[in-house]
N, C-alpha and C positions, 0 to 999 in steps of 0.2 A: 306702530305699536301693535304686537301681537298676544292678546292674553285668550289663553286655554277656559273657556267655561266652566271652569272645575275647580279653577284656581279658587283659593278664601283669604282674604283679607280681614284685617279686625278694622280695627278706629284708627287714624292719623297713618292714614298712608298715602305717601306722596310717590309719584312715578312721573319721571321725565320722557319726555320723545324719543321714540327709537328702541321702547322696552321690549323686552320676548318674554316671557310667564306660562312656563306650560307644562307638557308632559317632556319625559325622556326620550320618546320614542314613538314609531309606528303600534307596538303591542301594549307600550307601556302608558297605563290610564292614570296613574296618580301625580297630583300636581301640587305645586309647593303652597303651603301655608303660610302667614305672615299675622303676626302679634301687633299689636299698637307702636307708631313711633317707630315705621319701615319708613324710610326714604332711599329711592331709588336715583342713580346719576345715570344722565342718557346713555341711550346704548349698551344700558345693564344688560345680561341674561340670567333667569333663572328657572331652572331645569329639574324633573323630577320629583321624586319621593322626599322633599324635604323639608325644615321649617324654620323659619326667622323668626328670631325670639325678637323680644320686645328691644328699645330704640337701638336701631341696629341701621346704620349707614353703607350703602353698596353703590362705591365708586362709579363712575361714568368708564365705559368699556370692562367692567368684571364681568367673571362670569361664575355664578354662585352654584355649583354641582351638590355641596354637604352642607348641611344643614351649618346656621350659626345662631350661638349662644347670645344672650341680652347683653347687650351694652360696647357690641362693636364695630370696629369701622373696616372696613371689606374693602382693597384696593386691587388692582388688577393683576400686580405683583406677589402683593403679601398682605397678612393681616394686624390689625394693629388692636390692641385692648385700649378703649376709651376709659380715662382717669374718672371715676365716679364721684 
């Protein structure tokens, strides 16, 4: 598990083994944000200037580059809108 000291986290986050959390880059210092009700699936990545909105699901092996909106579930493939 690799997370960047920059990274922010809110309440109810969950991360499995094998996560990465950090910047984009050797130059690049901004690192992603996460809202309430992030759960991460092993061997996530998430990279860069972005932010997870609140309960928001990130498959095991994604890799999360653009930010995502409240209430979805992030799969390695594709993404899918969780029924509310």
């Amino acid at each position: 598990m690799v997370i960047n000291k920059n990274v922010a986290t809110d309440d109810d986050f969950a991360n499995r083994y094998g996560t990465t959390i950090g910047n984009g880059g050797l130059k690049a210092q901004a690192c992603p944000v996460s809202d309430n009700g992030v759960e991460l699936g092993a061997n996530a990545v998430l990279l860069g200037d972005i932010t997870i909105d609140n309960n928001v699901m990130i498959g095991a092996g994604s890799v999360a580059l653009d930010s995502i909106p409240d209430h979805m579930l992030v799969g390695k493939k594709r993404r899918v809108e969780v029924i509310k």
